[in-house]
N, C-alpha and C positions, 0 to 999 in steps of 0.2 A: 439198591441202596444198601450199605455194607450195615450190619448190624451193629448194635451200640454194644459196648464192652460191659459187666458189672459195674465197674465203677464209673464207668461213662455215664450210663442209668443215673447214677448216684448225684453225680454232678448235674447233671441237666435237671433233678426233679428239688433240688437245693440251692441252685445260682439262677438270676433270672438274666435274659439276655437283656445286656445293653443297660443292666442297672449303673450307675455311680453307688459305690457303697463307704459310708461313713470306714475311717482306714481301721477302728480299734473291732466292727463287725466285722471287716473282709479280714482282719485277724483274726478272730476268735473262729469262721465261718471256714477258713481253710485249715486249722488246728484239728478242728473237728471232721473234717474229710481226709485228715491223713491216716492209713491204715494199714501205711507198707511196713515192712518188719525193720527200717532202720531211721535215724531220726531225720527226718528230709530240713534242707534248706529253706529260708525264705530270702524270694528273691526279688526284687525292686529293677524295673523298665521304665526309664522319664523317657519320653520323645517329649527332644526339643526343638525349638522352632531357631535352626541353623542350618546352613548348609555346610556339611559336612565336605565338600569337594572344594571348599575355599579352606586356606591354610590358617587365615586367623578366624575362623570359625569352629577352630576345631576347639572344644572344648575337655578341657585334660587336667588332672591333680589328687589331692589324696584328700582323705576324710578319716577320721578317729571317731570311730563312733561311738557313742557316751556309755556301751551298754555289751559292747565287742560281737566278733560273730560269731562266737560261739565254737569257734574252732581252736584246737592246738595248733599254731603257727611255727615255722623253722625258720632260724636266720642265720645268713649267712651272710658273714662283714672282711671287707677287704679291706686293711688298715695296719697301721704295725706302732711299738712305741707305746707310751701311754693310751694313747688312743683305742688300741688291741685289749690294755685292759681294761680301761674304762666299758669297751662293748661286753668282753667276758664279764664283769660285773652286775651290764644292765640287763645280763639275760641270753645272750647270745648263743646259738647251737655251736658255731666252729669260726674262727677267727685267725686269717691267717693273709699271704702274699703269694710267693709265687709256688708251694706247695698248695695253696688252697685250688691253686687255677689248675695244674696239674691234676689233681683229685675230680674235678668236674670236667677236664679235657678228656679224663678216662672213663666218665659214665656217671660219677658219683653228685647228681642235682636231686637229691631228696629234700629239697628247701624249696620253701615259698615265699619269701623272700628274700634280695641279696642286697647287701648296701655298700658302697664305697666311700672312703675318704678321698679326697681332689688327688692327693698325691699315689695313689695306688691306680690310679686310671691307667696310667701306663701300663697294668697288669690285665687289669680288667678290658680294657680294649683288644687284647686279641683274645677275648672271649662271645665277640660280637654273633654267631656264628651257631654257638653252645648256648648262650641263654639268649636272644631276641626272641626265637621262634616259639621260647617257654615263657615270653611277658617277664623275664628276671631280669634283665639288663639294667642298671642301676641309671636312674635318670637324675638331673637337678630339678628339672620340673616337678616331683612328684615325691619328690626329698629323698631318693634313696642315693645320692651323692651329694654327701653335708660333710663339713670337717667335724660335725656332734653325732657320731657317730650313736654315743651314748642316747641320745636321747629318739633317735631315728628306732632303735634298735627297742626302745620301751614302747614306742605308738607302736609300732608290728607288732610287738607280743602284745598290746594292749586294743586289739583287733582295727587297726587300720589299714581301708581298702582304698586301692588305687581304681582309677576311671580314667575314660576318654571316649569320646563319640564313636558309635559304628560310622561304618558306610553308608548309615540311615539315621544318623544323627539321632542316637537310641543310647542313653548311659544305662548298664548293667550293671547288677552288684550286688552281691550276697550281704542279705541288714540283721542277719542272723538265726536260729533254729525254733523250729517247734518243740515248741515247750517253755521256750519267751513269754513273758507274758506281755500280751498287747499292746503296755504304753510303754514298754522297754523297746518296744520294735519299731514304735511309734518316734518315740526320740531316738533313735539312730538315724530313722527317716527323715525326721527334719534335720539332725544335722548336717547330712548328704544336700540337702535341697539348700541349705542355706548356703553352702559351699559351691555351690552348684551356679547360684544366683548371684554371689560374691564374685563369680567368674565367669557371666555371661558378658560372648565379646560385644562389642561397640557397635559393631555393622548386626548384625543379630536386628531384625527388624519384626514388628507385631510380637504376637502371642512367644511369651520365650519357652515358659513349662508348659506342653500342650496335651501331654498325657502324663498318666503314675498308673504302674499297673504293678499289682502286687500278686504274687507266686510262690506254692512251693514245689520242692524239686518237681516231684510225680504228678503236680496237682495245677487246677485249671488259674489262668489268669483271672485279677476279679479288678475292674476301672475303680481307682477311687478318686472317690470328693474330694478335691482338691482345696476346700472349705473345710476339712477336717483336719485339716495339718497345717500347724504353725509353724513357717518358717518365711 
């Protein structure tokens, strides 16, 4: 049997197996196990009770979370016209058409987010290729192709994250960093779940939310009480 790491040690004589932990302890409980030299993630696993290999089962859409991730976010909007400055206004990294697509045809995707206006798709479709495989591809589902460009471009800088089921019918999603305090992490989590539940499909039969497992980057999963969060 391979031997346990330091902070493996650490973790198994502070988590108990198999507990449900109230969601503001398994906050406070992985804040205090973080120890690595940069500020880790915290990160949110629902298994839902979907099959994911049926098409209207798939579950997919964005969330604003009341409290952000914690992250500097980059945007990048394909739009031209007032609309171009409307997006520079709300915030936007680079804003442009067919030089913008040019620029990322040649390397340059230092953005985490991209957004489109309906009439700039014609640009942005032969970019299908350059951003699918980096999750940037601007969707209607998920709001990054709106004619309000403006107001797409303030949820992304105002930490909104996009979802959609694995292949194991598993939503993943950064709900923000340590050093959050507990019911700031708290309410981003519900608001994710209540979005989540706003959009559970029809055929979706039994138990819908059947796990919540909360994480940081380096650090162990901890099951929570599903009784400790309102949504």
């Amino acid at each position: 049997m391979a031997k346990l790491t330091k902070r493996q040690k650490v973790f198994a004589e502070k988590i108990e197996a198999g507990k449900q932990y109230a969601f503001e302890d398994a906050a406070k409980l992985l804040s205090e196990l973080s120890v690595v030299k940069f500020t880790e993630s915290f990160d949110i696993a629902i298994n839902l009770g979907v099959d994911p290999r049926k098409s209207d089962q798939v579950v997919r859409g964005a969330t604003v979370l009341p409290n952000g991730t914690g992250k500097t976010v980059r945007v990048a909007v394909f739009t031209q016209g007032p609309a171009a400055e409307a997006a520079l206004a709300a915030g936007a990294d680079r804003v442009g058409m067919d030089e913008l697509a040019a620029e990322m045809k040649g390397g340059d995707l230092n953005y985490d987010v991209v957004i489109a206006s309906p009439d700039a798709m014609r640009v942005v479709g032969q970019l299908g290729q350059v951003l699918g495989p980096r999750g940037l591809m601007p969707n209607p589902k998920v709001g990054t192709v709106t004619p309000d460009v403006a107001t797409a471009v303030k949820n992304a800088k105002a930490g909104q994250v996009r979802f959609r089921t694995d292949k194991n019918g598993i939503i993943h999603s950064s709900v923000g960093k340590v050093g959050f305090e507990a019911g700031q992490l708290k309410q981003n989590v519900e608001a994710l779940l209540s979005d989540l539940k706003r959009l559970k499909p029809s055929t979706s039969k039994g138990i819908y939310v059947k796990r919540v497992t909360l994480s940081t980057t380096m650090g162990p999963g901890l099951i929570i009480d599903q009784a400790s969060l309102e949504a």
